[in-house]
C-alpha positions as CSV (number, residue, x, y, z in Angstrom):
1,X,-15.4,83.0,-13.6
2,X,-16.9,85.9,-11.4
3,X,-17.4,85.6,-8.0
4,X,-19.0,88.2,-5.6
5,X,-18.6,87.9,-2.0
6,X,-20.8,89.4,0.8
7,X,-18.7,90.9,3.3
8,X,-15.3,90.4,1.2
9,X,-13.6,93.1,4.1
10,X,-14.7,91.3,7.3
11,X,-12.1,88.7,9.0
12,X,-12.9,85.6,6.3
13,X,-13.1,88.0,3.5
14,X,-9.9,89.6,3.8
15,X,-8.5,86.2,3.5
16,X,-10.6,84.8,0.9
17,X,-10.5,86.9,-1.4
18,X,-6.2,87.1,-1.7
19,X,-6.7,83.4,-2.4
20,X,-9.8,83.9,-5.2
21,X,-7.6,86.3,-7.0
22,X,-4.3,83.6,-6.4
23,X,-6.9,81.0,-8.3
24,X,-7.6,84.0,-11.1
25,X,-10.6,84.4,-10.5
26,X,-12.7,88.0,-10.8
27,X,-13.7,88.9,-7.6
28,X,-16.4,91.8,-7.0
29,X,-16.9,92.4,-2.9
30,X,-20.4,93.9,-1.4
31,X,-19.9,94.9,2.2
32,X,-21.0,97.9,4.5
33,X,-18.2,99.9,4.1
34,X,-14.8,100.2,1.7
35,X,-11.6,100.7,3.5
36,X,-9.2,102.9,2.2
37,X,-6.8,100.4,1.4
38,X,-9.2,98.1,-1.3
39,X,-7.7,96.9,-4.4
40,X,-10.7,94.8,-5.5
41,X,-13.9,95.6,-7.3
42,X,-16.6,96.6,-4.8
43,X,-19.9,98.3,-3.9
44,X,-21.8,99.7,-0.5
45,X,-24.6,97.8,0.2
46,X,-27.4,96.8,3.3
47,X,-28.1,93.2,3.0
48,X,-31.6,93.4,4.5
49,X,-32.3,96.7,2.0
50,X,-33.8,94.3,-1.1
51,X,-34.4,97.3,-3.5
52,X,-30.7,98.6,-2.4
53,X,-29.2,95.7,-3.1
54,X,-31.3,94.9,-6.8
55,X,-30.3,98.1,-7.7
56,X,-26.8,97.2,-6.9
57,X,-27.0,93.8,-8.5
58,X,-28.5,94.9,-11.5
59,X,-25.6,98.0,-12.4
60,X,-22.7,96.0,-11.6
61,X,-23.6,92.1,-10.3
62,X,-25.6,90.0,-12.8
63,X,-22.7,88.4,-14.6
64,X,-21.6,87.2,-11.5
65,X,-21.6,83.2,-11.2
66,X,-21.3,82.6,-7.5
67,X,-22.0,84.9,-4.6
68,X,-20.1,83.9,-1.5
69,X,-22.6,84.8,1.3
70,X,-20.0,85.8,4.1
71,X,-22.2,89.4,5.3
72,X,-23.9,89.2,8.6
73,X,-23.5,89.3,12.3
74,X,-21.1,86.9,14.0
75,X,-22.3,84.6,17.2
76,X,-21.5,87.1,20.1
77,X,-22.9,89.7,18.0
78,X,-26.3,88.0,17.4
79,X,-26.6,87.3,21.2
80,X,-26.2,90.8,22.2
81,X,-28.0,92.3,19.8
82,X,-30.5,90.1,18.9
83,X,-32.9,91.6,16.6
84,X,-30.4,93.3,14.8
85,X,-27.9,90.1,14.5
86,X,-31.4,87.6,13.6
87,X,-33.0,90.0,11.3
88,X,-29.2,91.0,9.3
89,X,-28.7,87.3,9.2
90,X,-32.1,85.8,7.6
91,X,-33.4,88.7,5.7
92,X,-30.1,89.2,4.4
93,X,-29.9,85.6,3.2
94,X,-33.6,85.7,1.6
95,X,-32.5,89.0,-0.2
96,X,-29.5,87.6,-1.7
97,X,-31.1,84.6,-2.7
98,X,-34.4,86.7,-4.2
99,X,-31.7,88.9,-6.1
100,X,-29.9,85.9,-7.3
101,X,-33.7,84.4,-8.4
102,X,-34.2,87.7,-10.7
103,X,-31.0,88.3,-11.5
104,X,-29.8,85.0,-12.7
105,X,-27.3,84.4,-11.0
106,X,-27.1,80.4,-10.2
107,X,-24.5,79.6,-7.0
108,X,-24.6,80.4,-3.5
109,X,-21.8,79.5,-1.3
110,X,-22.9,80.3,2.2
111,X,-20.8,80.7,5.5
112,X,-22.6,78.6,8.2
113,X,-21.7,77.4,11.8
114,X,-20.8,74.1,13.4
115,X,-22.6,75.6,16.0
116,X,-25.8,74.6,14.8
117,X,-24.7,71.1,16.6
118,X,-24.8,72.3,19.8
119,X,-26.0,70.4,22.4
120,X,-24.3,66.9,21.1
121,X,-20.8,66.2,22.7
122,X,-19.7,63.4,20.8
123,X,-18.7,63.0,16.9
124,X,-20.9,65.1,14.1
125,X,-21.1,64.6,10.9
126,X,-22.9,66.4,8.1
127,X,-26.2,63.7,8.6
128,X,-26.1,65.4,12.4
129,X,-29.5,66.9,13.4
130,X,-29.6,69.9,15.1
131,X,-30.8,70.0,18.1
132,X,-33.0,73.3,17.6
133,X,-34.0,73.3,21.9
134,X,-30.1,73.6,22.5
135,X,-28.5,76.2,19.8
136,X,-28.4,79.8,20.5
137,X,-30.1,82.6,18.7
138,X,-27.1,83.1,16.5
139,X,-27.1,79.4,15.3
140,X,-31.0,79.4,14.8
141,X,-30.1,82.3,12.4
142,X,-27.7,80.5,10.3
143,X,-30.1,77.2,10.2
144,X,-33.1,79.2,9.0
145,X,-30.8,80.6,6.0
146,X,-29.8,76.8,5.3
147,X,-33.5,76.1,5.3
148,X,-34.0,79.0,2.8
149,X,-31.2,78.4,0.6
150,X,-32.6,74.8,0.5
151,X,-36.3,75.9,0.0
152,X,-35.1,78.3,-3.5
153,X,-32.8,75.2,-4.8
154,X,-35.7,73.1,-4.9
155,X,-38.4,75.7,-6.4
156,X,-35.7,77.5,-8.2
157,X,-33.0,75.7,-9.2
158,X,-30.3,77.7,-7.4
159,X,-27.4,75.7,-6.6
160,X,-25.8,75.5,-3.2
161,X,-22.6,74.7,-1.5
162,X,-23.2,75.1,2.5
163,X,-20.2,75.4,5.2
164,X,-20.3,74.8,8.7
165,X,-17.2,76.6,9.7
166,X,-15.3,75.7,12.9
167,X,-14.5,78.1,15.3
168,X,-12.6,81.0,13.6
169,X,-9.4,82.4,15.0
170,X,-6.3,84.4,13.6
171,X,-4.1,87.5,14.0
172,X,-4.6,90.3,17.3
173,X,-8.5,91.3,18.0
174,X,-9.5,88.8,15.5
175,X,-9.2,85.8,17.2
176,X,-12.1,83.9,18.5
177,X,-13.1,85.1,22.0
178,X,-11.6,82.1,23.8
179,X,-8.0,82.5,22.1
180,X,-8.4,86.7,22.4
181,X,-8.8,86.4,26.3
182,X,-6.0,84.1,27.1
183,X,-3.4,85.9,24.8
184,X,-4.2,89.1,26.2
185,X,-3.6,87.7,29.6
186,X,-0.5,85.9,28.7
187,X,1.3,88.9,26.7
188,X,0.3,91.1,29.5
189,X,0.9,89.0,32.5
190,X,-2.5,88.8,33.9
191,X,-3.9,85.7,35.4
192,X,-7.1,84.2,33.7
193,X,-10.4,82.0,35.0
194,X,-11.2,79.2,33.6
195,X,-14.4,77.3,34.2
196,X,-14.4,73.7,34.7
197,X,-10.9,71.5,34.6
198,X,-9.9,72.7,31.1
199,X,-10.7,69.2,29.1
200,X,-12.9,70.9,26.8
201,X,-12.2,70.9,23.4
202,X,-13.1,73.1,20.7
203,X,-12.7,72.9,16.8
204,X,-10.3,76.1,16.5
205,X,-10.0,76.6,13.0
206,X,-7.5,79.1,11.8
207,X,-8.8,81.7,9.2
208,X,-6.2,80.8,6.7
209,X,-7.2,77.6,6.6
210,X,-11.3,78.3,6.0
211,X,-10.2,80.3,3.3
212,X,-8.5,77.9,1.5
213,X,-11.4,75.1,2.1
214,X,-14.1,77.6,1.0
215,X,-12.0,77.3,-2.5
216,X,-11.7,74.1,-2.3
217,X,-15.6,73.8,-2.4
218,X,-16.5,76.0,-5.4
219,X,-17.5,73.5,-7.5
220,X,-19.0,71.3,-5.5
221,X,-23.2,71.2,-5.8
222,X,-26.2,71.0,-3.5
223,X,-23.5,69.7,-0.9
224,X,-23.0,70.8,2.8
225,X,-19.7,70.2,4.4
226,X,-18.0,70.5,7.8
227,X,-14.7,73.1,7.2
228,X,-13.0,72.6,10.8
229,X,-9.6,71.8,11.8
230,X,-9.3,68.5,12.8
231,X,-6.6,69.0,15.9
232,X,-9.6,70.1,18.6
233,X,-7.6,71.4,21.4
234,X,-8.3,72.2,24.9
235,X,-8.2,74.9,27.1
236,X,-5.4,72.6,29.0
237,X,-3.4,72.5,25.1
238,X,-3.5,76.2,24.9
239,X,-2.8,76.8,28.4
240,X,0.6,74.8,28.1
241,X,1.7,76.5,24.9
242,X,1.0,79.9,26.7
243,X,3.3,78.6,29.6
244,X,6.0,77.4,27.3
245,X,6.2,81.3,25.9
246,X,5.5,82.5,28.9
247,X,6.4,80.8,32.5
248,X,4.8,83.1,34.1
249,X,1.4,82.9,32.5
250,X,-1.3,82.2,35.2
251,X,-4.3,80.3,35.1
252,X,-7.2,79.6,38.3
253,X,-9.2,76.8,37.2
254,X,-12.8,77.3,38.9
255,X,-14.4,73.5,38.9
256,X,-17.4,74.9,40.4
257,X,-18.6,76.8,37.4
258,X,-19.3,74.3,34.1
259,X,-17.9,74.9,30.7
260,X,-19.4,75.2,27.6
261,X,-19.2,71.8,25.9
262,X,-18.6,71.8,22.3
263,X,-18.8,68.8,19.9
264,X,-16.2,66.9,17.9
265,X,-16.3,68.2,14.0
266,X,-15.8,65.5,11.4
267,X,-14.2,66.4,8.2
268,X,-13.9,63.2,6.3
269,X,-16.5,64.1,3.8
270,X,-14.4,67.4,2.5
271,X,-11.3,66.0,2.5
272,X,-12.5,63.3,0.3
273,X,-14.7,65.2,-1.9
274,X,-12.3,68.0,-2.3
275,X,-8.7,66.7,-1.1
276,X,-9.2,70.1,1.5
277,X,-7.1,69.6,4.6
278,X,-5.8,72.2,6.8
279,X,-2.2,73.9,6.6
280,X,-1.3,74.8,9.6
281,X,-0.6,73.6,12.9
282,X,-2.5,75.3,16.2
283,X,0.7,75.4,18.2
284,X,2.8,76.9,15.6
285,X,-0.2,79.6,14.9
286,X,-1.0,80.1,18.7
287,X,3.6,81.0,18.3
288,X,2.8,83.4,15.9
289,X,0.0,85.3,17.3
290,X,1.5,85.8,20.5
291,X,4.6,87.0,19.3
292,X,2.7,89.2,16.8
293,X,0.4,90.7,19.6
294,X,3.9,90.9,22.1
295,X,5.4,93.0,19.5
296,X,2.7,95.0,18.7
């Protein structure tokens, strides 16, 4: 089977596609640029440049069964560059899916966001509606896509698998925001702000693990799924694994500012379609960062 993923060199990329090639599949990568060190099949392309990319599609993409949509702008991206970050991440879906409509090609597995349930603080499930008054530009952007890849499986028969990834962390500078800031400040000894009393949770997903689920859904159809880990720690749980490695770590909590509230991510319906569950363990991979970024 061939599989061509957009953005195959960004953060989920570089991790998916070691475990497409573990599964033997033939991988083929479309991204913005090619680093010097790439060992898979892959071509230069805009996503929001339609004639680039049929052009593209057409020399070296047709046989391909499944793209994995993974190109586009990330959430603190979109919100500071909005029309850039909205524009990359809708047109860019419509012009994969137009390609795939004269092209052939049948499968779209597309990288969305649990934070298209923003706004709700309890339990979501995939049967959650989003709240479209309380999701941020970046979210809107990835719900519009859904809505698109819906709209060409219905008049087109393109299939669809749809992930709503937790939030992403992993290795150095690629860790989510939240994780980036407090490891910084504990490997270096500075104290950190935190807003509120630290009870808020979040659906910290590490990369390795999203990688892995994102297999595990290949040949699922017309299906959307939540990919998240299941642990949803708090500030407060990675605050006391910081101390542990560090003693000195130090936190001011501010509980006149409010934090962001985040919902709680269901999994049950991947794990029992697909038998996905996650690998790892947050503590042991918030170890391993720090140590990685201490010794860096």
């Amino acid at each position: 089977m061939k599989i061509t993923v957009t953005g195959g060199f960004g953060f989920i990329g570089s991790h998916l596609v070691p475990e497409l090639k573990k599964k033997k599949y033939d991988v083929t990568i479309l991204d913005t640029r090619i680093p010097a060190y790439a060992e898979t099949d892959a071509a230069i392309a805009d996503l929001t440049n339609f004639q680039e990319l049929m052009n593209i599609t057409t020399l070296r993409l047709q046989d391909s069964d499944i793209i994995i949509h993974l190109g586009g702008y990330v959430d603190s991206h979109t919100e500071n560059h909005p029309f850039q970050g909205f524009s990359t991440n809708v047109m860019g879906t419509l012009n994969i899916l137009e390609t795939m409509r004269m092209i052939g090609i049948k499968k779209i597995v597309f990288a969305s966001t649990y934070l298209i349930y923003e706004g709700y603080t309890g339990e979501v499930d995939e049967h959650t509606k989003p709240d479209i008054d309380a999701i941020t530009l970046y979210s809107k952007s990835k719900l519009a896509s859904e809505w698109l890849i819906k709209k060409y499986a219905e008049k087109y028969g393109i299939e669809y698998v749809m992930l709503r990834f937790g939030s992403i962390y992993g290795e150095e500078d690629r860790c989510s925001n939240l994780l980036n800031d407090f490891m910084d400040s504990a490997v270096n000894g500075v104290s950190i702000d935190v807003w509120g009393d630290g009870t808020a949770k979040k659906p910290l997903t590490d990369v390795s693990d999203i990688a892995t689920g994102i297999v595990a859904c290949l040949n699922e159809t017309n299906e959307i799924f939540n990919v998240a880990s299941n642990e949803h720690p708090s500030v407060n749980d990675l605050v006391e694994i910081l101390k542990e490695l560090n003693p000195e770590f130090i936190v001011n909590y501010d509980k006149t500012k409010s934090a962001r509230a985040y919902p709680i991510v269901v999994t049950e319906k991947i794990r029992e379609r697909t038998g996905w569950t996650q690998k790892t363990k947050f503590r042991d991979n918030v170890a391993r960062i720090y140590e990685s970024m201490k010794n860096k």
